[in-house]
N, C-alpha and C positions, 0 to 999 in steps of 0.2 A: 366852224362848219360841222353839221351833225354827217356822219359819215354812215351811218346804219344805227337801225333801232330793233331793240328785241324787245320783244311783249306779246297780251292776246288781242287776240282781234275782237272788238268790241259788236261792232256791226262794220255789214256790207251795202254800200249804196253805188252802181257804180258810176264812172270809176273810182269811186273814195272808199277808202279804208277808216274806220276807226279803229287804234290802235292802242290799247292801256299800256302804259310804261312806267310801271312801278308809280300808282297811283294817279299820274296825269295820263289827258286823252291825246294823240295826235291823228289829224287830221292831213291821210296821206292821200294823193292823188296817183294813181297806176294804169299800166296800162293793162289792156285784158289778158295780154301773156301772164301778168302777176296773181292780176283779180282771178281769174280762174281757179287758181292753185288757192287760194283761202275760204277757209269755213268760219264760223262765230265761235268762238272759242278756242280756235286753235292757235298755239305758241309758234311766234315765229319770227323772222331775222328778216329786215328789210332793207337792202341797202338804198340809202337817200342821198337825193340832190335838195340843197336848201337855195330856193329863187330868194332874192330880197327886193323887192321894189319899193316904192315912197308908198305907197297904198297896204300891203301887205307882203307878209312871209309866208312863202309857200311851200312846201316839201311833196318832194314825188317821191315814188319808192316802186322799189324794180325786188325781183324774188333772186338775183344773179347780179356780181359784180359788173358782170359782160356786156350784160343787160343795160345795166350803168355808164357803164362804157361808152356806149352806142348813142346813150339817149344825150349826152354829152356831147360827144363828135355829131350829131344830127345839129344843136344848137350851133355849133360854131360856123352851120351854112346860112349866109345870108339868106334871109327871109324864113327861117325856120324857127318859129318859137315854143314853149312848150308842148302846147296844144297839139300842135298840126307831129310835133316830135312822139307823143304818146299818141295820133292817132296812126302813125307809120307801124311805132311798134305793135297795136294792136293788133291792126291787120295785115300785118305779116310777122312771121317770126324770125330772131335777129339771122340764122342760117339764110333762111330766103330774101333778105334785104341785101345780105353781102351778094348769095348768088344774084341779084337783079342789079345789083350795080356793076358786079365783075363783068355780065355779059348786055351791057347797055342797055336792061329789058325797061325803056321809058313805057310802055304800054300797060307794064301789073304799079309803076307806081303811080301813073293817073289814078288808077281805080281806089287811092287812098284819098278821100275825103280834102277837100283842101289844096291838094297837090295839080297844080296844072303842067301842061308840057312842059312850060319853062321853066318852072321848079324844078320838074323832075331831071329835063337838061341840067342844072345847075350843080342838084347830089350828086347824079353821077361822076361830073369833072371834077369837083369837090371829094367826093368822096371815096373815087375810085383808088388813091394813094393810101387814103390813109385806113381802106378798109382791108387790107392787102395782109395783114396780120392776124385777121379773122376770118381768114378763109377755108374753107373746112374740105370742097370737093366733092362733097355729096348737098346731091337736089334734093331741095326740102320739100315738104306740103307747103300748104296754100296761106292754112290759115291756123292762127293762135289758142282761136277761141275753142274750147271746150272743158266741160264740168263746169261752167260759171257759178258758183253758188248766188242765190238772190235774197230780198229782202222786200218785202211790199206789196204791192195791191194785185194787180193779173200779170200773168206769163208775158203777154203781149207787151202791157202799157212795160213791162221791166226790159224787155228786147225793146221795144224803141228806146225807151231813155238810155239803155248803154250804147246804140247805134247815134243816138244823138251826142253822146258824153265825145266820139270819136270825130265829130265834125260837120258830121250829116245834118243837117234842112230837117224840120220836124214832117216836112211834106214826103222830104225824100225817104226817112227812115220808114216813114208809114207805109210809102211803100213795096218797101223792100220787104219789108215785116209782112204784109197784105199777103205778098205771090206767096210765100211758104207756112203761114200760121194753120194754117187747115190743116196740114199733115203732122202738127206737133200741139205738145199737151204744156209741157216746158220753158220756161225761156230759153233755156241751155242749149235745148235743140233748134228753136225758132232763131239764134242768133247764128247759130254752127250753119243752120240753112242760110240765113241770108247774107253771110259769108261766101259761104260755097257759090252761091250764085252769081254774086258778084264777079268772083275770079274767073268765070266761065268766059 
């Protein structure tokens, strides 16, 4: 099991990291809690999950062993696979996931991509015991995303494809991205907004 890897960041695409590790590349999947926090060339510690399936090996990579933690216990809920598990962590961050399942809040986890009532019924019953170790007592923010650093063609098309990378309908993301792109220059900002709006 790879348990964490150090290296530079190669490129950013999200949610993938390219990551040099003493001459080879790896190819890490993140969530935007993580993707945020990296630039291209910067040295850095990633703690990783290794998927194995018949088709492919997959590695996620979290910037926090916590992080890790979380993305782990989110898998062990029926019907939660990685996907829909890195698009939870995205859009919220792990203090506001614990506080939304301590106080039953099914309403902020619909608004995750993926996530229907009954899912979000399910974490909660699931998750309410075992999140109980990571409870901290202070109300978080909303949302993860900020400083995203990017890679690629416009602001826009890079805010949709990380709103898509988290679960979103390429119709949906467009337009989410649409109500707030006028007021930003940025992807970083066009995403922070269509975030925020979201949790409204």
């Amino acid at each position: 099991m790879i348990g964490c890897l150090i290296g530079e960041v190669l490129a950013l695409e999200a949610p993938t990291v390219l990551l040099n590790v003493n001459g080879v590349g790896y190819e890490i999947d993140t969530p935007l809690s993580t993707f945020c926090q990296l630039q291209k060339g910067q040295k850095v510690t990633l703690w990783t999950h290794l998927a194995v399936r018949e088709d492919a090996q997959l590695l996620y990579g979290f910037s926090n062993a916590q992080e890790k933690t979380i993305f782990r216990t989110l898998l062990k809920v029926n019907g939660v696979g990685p996907k829909m598990a890195l698009g939870i962590l995205s859009t919220l961050s792990v203090e506001m996931l614990v506080h939304t399942v301590e106080h039953g809040d099914v309403k902020t986890l619909v608004k995750v991509p993926g996530v229907g009532t009954k899912t979000a019924e399910r974490l909660m019953i699931e998750l309410r015991d075992r999140f109980k170790a990571f409870s901290t007592g202070v109300v978080p923010s909303n949302s993860t995303a900020t400083q995203i650093q990017f890679t690629g063609n416009s602001a826009v098309a890079e805010a949709e494809a990380a709103l898509q990378s988290l679960g979103y309908k390429p119709l949906e993301a467009q337009k989410l991205i649409n109500a707030v792109k006028a007021d930003y220059t940025e992807a970083s900002d066009i995403i922070r907004a269509a975030l925020k709006s979201m949790n409204k």
